[in-house]
N, CA, C and O atoms as a GROMACS GRO file, in nm:
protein
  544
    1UNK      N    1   4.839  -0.031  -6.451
    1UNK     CA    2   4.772   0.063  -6.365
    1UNK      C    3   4.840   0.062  -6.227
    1UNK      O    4   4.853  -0.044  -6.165
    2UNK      N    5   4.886   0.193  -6.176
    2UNK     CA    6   4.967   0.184  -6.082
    2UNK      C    7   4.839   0.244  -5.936
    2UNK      O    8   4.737   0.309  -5.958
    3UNK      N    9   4.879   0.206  -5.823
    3UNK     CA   10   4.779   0.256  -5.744
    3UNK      C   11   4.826   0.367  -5.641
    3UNK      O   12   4.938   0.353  -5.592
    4UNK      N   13   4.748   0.476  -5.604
    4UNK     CA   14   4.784   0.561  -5.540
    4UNK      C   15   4.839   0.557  -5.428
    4UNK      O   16   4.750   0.590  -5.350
    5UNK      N   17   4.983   0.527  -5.338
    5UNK     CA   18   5.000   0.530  -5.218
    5UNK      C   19   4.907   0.621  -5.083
    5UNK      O   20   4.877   0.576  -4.972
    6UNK      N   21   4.886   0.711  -5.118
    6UNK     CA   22   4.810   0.790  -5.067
    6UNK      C   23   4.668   0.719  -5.006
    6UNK      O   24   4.644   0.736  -4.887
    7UNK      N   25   4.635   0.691  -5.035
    7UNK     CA   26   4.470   0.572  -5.070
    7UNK      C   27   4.468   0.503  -4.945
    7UNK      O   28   4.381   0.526  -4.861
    8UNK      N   29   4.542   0.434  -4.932
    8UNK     CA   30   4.563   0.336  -4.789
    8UNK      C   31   4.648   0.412  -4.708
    8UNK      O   32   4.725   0.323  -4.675
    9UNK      N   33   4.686   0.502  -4.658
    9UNK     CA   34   4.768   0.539  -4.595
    9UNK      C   35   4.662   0.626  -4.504
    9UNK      O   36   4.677   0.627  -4.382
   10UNK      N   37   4.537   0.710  -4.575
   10UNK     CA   38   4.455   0.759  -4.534
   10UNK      C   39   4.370   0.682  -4.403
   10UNK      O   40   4.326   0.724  -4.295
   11UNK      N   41   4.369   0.550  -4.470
   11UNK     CA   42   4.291   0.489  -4.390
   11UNK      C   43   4.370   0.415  -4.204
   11UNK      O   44   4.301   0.384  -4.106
   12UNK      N   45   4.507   0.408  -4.212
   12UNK     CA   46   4.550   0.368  -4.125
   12UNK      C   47   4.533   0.467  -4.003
   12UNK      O   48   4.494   0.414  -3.898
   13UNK      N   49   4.551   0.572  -4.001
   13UNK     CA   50   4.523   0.703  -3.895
   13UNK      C   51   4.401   0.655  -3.824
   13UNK      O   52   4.385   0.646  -3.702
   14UNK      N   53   4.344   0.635  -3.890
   14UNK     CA   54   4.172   0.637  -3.779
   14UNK      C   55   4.170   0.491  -3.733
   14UNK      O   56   4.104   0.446  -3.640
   15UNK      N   57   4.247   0.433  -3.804
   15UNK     CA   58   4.199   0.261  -3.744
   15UNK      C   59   4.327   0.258  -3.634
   15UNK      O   60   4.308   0.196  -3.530
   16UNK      N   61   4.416   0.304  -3.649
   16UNK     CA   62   4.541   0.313  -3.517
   16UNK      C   63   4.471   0.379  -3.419
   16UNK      O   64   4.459   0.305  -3.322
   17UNK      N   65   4.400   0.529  -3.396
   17UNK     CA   66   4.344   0.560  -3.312
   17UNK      C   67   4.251   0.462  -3.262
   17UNK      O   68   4.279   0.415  -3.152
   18UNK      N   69   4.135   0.418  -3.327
   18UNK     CA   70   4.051   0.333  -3.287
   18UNK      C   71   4.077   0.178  -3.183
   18UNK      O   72   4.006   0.114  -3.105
   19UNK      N   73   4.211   0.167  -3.230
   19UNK     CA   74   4.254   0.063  -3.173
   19UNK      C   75   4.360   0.098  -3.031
   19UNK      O   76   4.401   0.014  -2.950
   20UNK      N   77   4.384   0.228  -3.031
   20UNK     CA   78   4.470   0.272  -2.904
   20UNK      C   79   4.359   0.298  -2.850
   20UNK      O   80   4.369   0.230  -2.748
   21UNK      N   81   4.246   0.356  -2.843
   21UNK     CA   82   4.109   0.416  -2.770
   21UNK      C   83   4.064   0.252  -2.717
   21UNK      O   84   4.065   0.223  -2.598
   22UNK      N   85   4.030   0.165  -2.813
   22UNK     CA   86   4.019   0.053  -2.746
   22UNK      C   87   4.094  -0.018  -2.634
   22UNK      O   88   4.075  -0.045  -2.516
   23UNK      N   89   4.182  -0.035  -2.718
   23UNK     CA   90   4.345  -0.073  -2.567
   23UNK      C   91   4.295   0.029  -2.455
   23UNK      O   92   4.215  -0.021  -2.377
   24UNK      N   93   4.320   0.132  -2.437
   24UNK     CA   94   4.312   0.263  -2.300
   24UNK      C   95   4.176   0.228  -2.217
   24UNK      O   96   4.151   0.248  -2.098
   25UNK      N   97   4.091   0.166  -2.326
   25UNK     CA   98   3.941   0.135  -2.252
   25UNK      C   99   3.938   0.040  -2.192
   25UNK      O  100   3.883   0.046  -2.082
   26UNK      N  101   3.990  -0.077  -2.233
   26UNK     CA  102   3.983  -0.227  -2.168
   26UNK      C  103   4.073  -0.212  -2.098
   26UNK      O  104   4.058  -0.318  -2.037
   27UNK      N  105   4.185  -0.154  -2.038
   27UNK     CA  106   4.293  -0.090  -1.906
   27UNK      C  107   4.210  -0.007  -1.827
   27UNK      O  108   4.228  -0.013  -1.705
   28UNK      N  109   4.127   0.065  -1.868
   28UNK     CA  110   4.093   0.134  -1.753
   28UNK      C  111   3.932   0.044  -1.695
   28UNK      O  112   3.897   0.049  -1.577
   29UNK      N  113   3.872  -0.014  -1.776
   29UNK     CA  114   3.791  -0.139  -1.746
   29UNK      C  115   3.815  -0.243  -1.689
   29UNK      O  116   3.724  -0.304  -1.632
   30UNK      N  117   3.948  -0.291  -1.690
   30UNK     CA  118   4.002  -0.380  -1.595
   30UNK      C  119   4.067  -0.333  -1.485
   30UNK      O  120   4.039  -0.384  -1.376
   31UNK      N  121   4.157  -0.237  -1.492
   31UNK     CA  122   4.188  -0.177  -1.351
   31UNK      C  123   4.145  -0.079  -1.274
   31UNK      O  124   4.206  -0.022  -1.184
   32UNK      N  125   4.042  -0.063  -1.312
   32UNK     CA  126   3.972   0.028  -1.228
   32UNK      C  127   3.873  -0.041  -1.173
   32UNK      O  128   3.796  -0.116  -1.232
   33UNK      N  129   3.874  -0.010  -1.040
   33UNK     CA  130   3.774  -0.094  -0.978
   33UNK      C  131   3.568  -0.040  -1.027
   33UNK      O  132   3.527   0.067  -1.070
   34UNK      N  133   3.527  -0.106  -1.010
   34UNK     CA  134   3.353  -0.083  -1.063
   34UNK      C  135   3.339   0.019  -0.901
   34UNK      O  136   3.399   0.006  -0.794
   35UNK      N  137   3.248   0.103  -0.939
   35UNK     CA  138   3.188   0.198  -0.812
   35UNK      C  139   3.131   0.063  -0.731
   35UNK      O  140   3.172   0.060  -0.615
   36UNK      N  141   3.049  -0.046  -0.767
   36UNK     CA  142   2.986  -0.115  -0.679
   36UNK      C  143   3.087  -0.179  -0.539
   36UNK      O  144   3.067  -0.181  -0.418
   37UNK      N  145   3.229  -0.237  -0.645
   37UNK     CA  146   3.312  -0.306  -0.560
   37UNK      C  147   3.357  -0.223  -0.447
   37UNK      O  148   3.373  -0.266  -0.333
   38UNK      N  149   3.376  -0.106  -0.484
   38UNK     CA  150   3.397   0.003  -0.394
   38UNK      C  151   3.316   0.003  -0.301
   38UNK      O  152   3.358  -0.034  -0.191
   39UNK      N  153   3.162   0.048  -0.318
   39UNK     CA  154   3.072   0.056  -0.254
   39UNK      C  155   3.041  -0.026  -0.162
   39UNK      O  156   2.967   0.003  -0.067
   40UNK      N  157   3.109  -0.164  -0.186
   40UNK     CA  158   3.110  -0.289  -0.121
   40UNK      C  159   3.190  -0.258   0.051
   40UNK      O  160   3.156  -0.291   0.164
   41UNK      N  161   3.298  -0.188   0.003
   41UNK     CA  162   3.392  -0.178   0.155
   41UNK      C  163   3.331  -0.104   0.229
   41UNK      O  164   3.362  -0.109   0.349
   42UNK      N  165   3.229  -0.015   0.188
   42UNK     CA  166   3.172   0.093   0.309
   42UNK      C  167   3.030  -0.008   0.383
   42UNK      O  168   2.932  -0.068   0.338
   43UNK      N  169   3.079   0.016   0.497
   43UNK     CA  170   2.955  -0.049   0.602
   43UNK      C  171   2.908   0.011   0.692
   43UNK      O  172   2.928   0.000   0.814
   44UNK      N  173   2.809   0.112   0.602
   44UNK     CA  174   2.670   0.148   0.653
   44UNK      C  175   2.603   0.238   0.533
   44UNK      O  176   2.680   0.306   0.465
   45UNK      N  177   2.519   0.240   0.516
   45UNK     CA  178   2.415   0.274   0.428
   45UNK      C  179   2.430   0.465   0.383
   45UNK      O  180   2.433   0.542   0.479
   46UNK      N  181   2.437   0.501   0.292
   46UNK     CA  182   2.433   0.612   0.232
   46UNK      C  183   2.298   0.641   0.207
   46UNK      O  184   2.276   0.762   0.213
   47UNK      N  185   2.218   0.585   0.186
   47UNK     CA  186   2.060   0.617   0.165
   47UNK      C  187   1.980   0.744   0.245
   47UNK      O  188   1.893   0.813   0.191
   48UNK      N  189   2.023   0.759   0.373
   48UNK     CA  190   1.955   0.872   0.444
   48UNK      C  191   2.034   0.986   0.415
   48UNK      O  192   1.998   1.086   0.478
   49UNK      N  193   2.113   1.000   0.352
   49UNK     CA  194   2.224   1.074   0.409
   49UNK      C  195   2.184   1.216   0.274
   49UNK      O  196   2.140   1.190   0.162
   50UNK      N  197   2.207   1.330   0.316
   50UNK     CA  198   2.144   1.482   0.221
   50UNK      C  199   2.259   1.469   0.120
   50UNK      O  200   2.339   1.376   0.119
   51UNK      N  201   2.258   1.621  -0.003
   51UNK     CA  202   2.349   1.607  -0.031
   51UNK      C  203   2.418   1.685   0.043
   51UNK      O  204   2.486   1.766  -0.020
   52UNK      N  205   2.425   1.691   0.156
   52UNK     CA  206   2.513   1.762   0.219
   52UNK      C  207   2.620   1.675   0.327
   52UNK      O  208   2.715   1.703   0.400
   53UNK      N  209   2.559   1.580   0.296
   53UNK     CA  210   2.630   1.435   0.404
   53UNK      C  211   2.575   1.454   0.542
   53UNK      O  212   2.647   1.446   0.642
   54UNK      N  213   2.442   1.481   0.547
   54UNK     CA  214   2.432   1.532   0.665
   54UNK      C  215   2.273   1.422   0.672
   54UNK      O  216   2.210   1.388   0.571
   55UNK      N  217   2.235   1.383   0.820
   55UNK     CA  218   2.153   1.267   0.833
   55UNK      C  219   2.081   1.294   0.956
   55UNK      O  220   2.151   1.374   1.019
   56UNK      N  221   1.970   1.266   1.025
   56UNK     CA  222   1.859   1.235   1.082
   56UNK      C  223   1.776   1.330   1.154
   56UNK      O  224   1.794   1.426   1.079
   57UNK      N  225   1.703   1.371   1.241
   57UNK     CA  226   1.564   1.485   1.233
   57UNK      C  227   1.606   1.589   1.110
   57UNK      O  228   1.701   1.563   1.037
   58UNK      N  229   1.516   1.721   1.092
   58UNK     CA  230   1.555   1.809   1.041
   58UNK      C  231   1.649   1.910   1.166
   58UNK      O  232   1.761   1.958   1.146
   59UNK      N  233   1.570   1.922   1.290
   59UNK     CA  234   1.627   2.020   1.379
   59UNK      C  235   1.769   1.927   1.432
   59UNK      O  236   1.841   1.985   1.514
   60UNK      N  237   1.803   1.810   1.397
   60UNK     CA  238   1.931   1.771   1.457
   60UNK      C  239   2.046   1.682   1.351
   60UNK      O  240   2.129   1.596   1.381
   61UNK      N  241   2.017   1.733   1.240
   61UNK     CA  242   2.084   1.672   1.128
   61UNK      C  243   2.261   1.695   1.178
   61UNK      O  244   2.306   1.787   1.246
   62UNK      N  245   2.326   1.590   1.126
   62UNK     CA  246   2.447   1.609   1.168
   62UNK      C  247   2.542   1.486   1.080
   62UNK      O  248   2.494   1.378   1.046
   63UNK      N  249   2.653   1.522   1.058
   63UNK     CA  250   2.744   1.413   0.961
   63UNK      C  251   2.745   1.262   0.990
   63UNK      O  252   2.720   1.230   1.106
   64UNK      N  253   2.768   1.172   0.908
   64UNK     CA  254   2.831   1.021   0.921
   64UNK      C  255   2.983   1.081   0.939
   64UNK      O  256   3.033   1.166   0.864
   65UNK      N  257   3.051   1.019   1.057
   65UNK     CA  258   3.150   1.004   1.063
   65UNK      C  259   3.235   0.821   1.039
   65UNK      O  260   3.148   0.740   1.071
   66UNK      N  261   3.278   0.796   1.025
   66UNK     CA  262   3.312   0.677   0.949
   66UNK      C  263   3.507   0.653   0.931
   66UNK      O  264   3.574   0.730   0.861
   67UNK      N  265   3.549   0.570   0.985
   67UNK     CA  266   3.694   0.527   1.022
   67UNK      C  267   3.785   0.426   0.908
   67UNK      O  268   3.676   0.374   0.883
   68UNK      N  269   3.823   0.396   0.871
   68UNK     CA  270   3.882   0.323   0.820
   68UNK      C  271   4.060   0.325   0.861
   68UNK      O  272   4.119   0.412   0.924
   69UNK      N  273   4.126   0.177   0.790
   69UNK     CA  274   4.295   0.199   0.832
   69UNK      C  275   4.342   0.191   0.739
   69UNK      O  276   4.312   0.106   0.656
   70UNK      N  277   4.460   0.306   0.720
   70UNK     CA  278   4.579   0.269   0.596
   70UNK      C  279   4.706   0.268   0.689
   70UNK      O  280   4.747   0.297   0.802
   71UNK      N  281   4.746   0.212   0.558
   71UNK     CA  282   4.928   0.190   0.585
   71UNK      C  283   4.969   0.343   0.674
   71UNK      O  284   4.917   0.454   0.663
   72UNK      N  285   5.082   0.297   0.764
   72UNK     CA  286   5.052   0.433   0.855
   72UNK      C  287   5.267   0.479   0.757
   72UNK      O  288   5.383   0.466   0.796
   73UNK      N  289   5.229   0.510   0.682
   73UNK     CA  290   5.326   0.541   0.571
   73UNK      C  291   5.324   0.731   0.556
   73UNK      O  292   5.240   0.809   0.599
   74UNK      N  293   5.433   0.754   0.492
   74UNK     CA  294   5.402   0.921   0.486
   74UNK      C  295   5.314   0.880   0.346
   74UNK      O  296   5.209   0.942   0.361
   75UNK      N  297   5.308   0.815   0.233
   75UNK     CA  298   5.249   0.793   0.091
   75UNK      C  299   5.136   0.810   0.109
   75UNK      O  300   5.080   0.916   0.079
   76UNK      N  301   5.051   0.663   0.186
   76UNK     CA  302   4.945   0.651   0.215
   76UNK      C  303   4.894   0.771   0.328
   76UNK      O  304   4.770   0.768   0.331
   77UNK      N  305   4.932   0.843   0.393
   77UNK     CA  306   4.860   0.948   0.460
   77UNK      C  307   4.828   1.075   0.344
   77UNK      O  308   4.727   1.140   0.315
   78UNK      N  309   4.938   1.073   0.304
   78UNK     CA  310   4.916   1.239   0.152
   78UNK      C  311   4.818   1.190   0.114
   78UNK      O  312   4.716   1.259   0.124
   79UNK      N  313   4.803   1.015   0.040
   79UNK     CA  314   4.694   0.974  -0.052
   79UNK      C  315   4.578   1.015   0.023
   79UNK      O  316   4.505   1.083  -0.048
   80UNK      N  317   4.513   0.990   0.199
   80UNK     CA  318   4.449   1.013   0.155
   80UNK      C  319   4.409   1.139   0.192
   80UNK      O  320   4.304   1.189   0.152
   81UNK      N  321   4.507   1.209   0.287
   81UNK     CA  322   4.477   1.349   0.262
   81UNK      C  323   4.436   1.488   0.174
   81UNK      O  324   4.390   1.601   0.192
   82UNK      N  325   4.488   1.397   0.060
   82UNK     CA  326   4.451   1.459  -0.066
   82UNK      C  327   4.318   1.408  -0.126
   82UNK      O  328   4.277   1.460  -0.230
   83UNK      N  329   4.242   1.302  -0.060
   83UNK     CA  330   4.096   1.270  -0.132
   83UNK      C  331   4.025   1.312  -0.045
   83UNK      O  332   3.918   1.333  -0.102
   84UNK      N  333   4.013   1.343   0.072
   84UNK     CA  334   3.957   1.359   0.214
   84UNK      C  335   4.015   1.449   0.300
   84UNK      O  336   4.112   1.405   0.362
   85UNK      N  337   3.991   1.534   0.316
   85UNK     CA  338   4.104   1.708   0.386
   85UNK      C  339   3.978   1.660   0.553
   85UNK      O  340   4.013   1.720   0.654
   86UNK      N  341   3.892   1.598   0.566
   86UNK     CA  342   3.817   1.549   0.708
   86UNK      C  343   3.896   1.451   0.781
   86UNK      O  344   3.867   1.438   0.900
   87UNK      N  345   3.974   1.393   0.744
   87UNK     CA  346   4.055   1.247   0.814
   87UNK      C  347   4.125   1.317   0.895
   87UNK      O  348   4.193   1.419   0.885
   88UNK      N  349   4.092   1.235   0.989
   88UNK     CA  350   4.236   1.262   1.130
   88UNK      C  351   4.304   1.120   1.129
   88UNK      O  352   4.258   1.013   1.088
   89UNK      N  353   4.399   1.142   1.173
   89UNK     CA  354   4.490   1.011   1.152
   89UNK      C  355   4.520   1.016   1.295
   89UNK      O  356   4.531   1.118   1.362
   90UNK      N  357   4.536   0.852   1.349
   90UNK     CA  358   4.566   0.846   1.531
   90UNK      C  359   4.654   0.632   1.480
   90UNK      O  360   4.631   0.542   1.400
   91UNK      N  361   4.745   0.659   1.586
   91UNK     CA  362   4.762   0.543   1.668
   91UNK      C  363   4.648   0.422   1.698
   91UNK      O  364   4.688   0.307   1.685
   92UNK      N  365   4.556   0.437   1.723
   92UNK     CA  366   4.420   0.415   1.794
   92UNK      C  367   4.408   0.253   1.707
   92UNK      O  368   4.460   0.247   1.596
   93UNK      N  369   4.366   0.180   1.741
   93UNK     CA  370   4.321   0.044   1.671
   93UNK      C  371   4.183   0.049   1.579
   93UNK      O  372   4.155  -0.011   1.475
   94UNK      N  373   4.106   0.147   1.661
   94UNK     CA  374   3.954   0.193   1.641
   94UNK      C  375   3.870   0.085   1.608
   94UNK      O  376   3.936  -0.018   1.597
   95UNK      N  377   3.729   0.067   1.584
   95UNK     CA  378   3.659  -0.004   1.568
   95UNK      C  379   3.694  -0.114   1.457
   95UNK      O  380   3.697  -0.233   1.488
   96UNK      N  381   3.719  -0.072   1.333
   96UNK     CA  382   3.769  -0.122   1.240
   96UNK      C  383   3.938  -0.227   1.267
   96UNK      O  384   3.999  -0.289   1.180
   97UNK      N  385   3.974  -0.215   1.415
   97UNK     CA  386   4.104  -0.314   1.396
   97UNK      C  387   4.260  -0.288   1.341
   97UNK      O  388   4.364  -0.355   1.338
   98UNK      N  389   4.227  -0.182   1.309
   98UNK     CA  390   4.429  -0.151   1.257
   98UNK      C  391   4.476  -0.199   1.336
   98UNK      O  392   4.462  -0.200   1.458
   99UNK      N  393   4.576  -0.274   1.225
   99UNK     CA  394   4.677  -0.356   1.274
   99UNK      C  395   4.819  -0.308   1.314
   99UNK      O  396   4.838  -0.186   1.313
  100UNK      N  397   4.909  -0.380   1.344
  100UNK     CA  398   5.060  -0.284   1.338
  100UNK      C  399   5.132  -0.202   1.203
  100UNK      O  400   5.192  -0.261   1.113
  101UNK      N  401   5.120  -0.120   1.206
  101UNK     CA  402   5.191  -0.068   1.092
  101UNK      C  403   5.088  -0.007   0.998
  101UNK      O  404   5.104   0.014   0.878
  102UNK      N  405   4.976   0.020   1.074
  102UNK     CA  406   4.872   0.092   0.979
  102UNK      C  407   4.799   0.204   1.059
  102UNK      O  408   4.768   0.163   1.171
  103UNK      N  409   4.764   0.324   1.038
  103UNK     CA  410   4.716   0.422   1.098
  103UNK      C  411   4.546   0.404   1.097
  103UNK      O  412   4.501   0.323   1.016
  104UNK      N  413   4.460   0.471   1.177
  104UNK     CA  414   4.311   0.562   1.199
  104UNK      C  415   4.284   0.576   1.105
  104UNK      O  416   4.264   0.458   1.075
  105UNK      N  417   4.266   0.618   1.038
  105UNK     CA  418   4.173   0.744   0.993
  105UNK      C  419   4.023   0.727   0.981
  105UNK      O  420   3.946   0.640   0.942
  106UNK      N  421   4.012   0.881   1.046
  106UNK     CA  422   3.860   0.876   1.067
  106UNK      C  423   3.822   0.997   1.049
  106UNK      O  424   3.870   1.085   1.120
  107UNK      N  425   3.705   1.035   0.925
  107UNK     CA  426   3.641   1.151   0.869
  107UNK      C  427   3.535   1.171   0.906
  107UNK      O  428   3.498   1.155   1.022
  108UNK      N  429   3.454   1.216   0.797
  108UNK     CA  430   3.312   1.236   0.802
  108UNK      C  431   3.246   1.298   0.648
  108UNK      O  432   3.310   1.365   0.567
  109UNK      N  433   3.128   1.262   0.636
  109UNK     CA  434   3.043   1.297   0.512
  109UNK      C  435   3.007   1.456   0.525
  109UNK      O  436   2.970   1.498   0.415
  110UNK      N  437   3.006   1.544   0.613
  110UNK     CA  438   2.975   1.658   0.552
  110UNK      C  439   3.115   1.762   0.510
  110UNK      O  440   3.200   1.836   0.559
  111UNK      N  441   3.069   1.709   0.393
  111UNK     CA  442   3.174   1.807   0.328
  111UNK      C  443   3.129   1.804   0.165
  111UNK      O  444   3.039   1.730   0.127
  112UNK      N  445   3.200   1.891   0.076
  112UNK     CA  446   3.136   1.895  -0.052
  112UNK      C  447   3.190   1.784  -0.194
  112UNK      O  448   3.302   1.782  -0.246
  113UNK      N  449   3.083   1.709  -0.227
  113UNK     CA  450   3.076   1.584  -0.289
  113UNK      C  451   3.135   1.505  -0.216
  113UNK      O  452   3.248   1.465  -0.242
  114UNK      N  453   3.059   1.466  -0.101
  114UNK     CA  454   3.112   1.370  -0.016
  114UNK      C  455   3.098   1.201  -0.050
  114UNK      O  456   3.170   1.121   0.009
  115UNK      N  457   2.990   1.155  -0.160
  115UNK     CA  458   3.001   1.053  -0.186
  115UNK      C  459   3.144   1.041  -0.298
  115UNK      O  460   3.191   0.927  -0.290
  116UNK      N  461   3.212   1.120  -0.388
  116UNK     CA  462   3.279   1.118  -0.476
  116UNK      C  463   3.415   1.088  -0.416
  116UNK      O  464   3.504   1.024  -0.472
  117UNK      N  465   3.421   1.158  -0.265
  117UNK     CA  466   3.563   1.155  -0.185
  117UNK      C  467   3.536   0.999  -0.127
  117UNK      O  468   3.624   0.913  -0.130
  118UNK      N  469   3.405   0.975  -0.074
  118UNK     CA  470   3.438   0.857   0.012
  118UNK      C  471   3.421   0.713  -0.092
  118UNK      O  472   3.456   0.600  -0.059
  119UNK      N  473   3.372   0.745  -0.193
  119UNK     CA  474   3.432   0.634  -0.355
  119UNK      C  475   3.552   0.680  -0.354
  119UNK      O  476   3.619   0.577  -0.352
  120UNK      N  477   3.611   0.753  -0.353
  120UNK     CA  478   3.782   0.761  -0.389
  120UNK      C  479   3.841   0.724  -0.266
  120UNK      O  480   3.963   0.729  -0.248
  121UNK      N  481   3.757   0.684  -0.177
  121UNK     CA  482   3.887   0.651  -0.069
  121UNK      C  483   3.858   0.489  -0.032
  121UNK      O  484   3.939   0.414   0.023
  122UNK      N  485   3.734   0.458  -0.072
  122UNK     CA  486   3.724   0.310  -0.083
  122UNK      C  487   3.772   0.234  -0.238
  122UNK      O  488   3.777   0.112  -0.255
  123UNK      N  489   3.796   0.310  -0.314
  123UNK     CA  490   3.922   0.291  -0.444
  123UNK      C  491   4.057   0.266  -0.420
  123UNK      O  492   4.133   0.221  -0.505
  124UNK      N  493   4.085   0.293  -0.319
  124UNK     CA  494   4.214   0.268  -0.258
  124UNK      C  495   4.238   0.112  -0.264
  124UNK      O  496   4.148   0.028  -0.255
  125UNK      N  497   4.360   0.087  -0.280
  125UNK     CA  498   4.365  -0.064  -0.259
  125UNK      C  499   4.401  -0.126  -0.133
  125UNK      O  500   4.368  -0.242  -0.104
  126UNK      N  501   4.466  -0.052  -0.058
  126UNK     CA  502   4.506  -0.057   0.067
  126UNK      C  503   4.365  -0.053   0.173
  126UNK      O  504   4.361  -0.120   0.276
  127UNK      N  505   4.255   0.034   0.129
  127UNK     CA  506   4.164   0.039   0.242
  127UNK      C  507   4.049  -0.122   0.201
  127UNK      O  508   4.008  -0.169   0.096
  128UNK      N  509   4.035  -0.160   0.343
  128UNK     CA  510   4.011  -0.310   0.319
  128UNK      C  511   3.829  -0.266   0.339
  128UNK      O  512   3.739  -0.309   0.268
  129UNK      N  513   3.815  -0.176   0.449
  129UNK     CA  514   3.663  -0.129   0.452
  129UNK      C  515   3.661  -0.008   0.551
  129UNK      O  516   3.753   0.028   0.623
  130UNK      N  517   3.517   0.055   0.537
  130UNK     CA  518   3.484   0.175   0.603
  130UNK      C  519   3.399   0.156   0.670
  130UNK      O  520   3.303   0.108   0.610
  131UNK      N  521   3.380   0.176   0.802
  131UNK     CA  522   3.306   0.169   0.875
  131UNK      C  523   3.271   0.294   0.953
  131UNK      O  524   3.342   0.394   0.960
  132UNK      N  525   3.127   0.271   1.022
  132UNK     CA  526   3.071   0.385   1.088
  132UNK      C  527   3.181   0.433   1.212
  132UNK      O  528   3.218   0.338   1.281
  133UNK      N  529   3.221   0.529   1.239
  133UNK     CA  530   3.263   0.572   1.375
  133UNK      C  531   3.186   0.647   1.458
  133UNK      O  532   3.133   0.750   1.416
  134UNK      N  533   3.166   0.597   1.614
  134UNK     CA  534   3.138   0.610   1.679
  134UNK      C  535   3.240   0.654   1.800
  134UNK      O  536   3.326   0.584   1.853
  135UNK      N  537   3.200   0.807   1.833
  135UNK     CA  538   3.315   0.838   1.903
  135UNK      C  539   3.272   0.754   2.090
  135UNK      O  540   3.163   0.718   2.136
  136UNK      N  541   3.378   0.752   2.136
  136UNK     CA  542   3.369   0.716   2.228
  136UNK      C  543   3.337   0.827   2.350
  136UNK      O  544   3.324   0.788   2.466
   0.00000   0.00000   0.00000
């Protein structure tokens, strides 16, 4: 009795996928940072804040503005110009401490899905934390 090649051959397709879907999952589970760790670098509270990024009376609601420093690089400015179109970038040390060789930047929450931009910019590996800005 000879056995059908066909037979087992069927079965390898779905168990190769299954096992590349696994691999791709435990890579993006390990290198991707958890929203919490993220959530960790921003220092000050999102809780009041609309979905409009906008925060305190009704007649005087107005944005979190909030600073952080990156590498003052052309890379790291596109990066995060491209998650955040609110960042101004300065020289400035600002509250947060940039050091030599690292730029400003300082945005703000009203803008649209503003918690999704400011998780993508505390995803960064370069940004160490976010803090409130307070203009002077």
């Amino acid at each position: 009795m000879t056995q059908d090649p066909g037979k087992g051959a069927g079965l390898i397709r779905p168990v190769l996928i299954a096992v590349v879907a696994a691999v791709l999952l435990m890579l993006l589970i390990t290198r991707w940072p958890r929203p919490e760790q993220a959530f960790a670098k921003i220092g000050f509270s999102l809780s009041g804040l609309d979905e409009e990024g906008l925060h305190g009376p009704v007649d005087g609601r107005r944005a979190r503005d909030y600073e952080f420093c990156i590498p003052d690089t052309p890379a790291a400015r596109a990066d995060v110009l491209a998650i955040d179109s609110t960042v101004q970038l300065s020289q400035a040390p600002g509250r947060v401490a940039c050091r030599d060789g690292e730029a400003l930047a300082i945005g703000h929450t009203h803008q649209p899905n503003w918690r999704d931009v400011l998780l993508d910019v505390a995803r960064l590996d370069y940004v160490r934390r976010i803090e409130p800005h307070h203009a002077e």
